[in-house]
N, C-alpha and C positions, 0 to 999 in steps of 0.2 A: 183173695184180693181181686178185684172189679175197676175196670177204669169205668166211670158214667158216659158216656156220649152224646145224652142231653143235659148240660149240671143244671134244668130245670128241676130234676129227679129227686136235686141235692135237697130241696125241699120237703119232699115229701119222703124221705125216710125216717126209720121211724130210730127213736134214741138206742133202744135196746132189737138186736135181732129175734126176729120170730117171739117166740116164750122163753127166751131165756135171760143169763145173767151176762151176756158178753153185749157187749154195745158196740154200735156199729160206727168208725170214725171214717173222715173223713178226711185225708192227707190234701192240706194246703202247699205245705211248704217244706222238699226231701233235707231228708239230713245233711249238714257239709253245706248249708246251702247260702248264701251270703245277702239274699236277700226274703223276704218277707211275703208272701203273697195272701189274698184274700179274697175270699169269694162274694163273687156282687152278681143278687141277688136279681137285678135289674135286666141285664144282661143273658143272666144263667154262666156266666163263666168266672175262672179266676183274673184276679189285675194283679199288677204290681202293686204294693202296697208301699213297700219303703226299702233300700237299703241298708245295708248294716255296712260296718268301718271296716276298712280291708284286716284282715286276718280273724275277722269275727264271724263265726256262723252258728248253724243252730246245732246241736250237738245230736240229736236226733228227729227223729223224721216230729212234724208238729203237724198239727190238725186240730178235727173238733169236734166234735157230737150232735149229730144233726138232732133238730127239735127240743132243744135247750136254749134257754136264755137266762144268761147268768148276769150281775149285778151289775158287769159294763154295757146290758145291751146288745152282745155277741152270744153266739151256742160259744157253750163251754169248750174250754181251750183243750187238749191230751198230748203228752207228750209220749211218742211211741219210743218205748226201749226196745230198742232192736240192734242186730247189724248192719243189715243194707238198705240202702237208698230208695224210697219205695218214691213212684211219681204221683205229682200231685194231682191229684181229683180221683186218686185210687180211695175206695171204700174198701177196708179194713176190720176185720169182725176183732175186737179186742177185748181184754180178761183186764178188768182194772185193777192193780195192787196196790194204788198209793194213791194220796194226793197233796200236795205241798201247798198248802194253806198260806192266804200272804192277803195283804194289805197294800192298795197300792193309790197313789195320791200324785196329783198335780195342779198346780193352781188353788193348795188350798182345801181341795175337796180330795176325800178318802173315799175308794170302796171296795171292798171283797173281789180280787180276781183271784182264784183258786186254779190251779194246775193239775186236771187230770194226769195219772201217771196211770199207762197199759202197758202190756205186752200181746202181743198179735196171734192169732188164734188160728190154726189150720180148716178153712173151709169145709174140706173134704172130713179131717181126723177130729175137729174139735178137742186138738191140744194143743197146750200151748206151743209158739215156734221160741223155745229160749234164747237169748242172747249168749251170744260166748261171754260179757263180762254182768256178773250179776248187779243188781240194782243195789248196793253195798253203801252204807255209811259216806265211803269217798265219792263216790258217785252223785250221792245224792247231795253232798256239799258244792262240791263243781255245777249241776244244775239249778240250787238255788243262784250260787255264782254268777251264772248266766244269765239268767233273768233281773236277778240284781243290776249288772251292767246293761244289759239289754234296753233297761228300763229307763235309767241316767242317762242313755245316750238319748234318747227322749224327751231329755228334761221331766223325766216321773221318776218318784221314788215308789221301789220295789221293796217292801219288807217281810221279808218270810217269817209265819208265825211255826208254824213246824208242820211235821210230815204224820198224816194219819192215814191207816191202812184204807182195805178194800171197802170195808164197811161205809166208813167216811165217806168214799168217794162214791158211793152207790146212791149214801142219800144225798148228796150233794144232787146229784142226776134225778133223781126220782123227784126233790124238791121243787128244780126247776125246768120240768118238762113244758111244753109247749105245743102250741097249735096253729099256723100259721105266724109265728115271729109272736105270740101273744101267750103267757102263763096264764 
């Protein structure tokens, strides 16, 4: 894990580390954390983006994949399953397992925001750092859960279409890479 010290950087890395298959995320917003952050590009640093309602937070650390641009217009979302609390603007070399597919709409208009799901990768060991609670059926209904509600609080409806492995979320990534904010 890397904290950036210029988040000009945050730009120019790349989606995937070196040659391989682990993608490099980029932690906006720690786990437990009650509110929202976002990185603006303009500046090179994170803002505050929004709160969330007292006793609602994010259930794991959230980020996103630099050099992607997914169908809201943002690099793709990843939700780290982990234990601890990693801070934001840390770059994260992550192993993707899942992704939670979903449909999301407001005002009328619907589009594809898809939820990367990783687990975090040892710089050094290149394995993975597991979770003490595996990413399990219960788990992964609590984090549809979440963004469901997330989403309403919003005024947007969040609809999960279902959960597709590694594969899925690889092309997902590979479909919409990017070059300056541009596919």
């Amino acid at each position: 894990m890397e904290i950036l010290t210029n988040g000009r950087d945050i730009t120019r890395l790349p989606a995937y580390h070196e040659r391989s298959l682990f993608v490099n995320i980029v932690v906006d917003t720690p786990k437990g954390s009650p509110y929202k952050l976002k990185y603006d590009e303009e500046i090179g640093t994170f803002r505050l983006h929004k709160s969330l309602p007292l006793g609602l937070g994010f259930p794991f650390n959230f980020g996103f994949v630099p050099s992607t641009l997914g169908d809201d217009g943002d690099a793709h979302d990843v939700l780290i399953i982990h234990d601890f609390v990693m801070p934001t603007g840390a770059v994260v070399l992550g192993q993707l397992i899942s992704v939670l597919e979903a449909n999301q709409s407001q005002d009328n208009r619907s589009q594809r925001n898809d939820r990367l799901i990783a687990i975090p990768i040892g710089l050094a060991s290149r394995k993975p750092m597991q979770p003490v609670v595996a990413f399990s059926s219960v788990l992964k209904r609590a984090v549809a859960d979440f963004f469901v509600k997330y989403n309403e609080l919003q005024g947007r409806t969040f609809r999960p279409i279902r959960y597709a492995g590694a594969r899925q979320a690889h092309r997902i990534v590979a479909r919409n890479l990017c070059t300056n904010g541009r596919k």
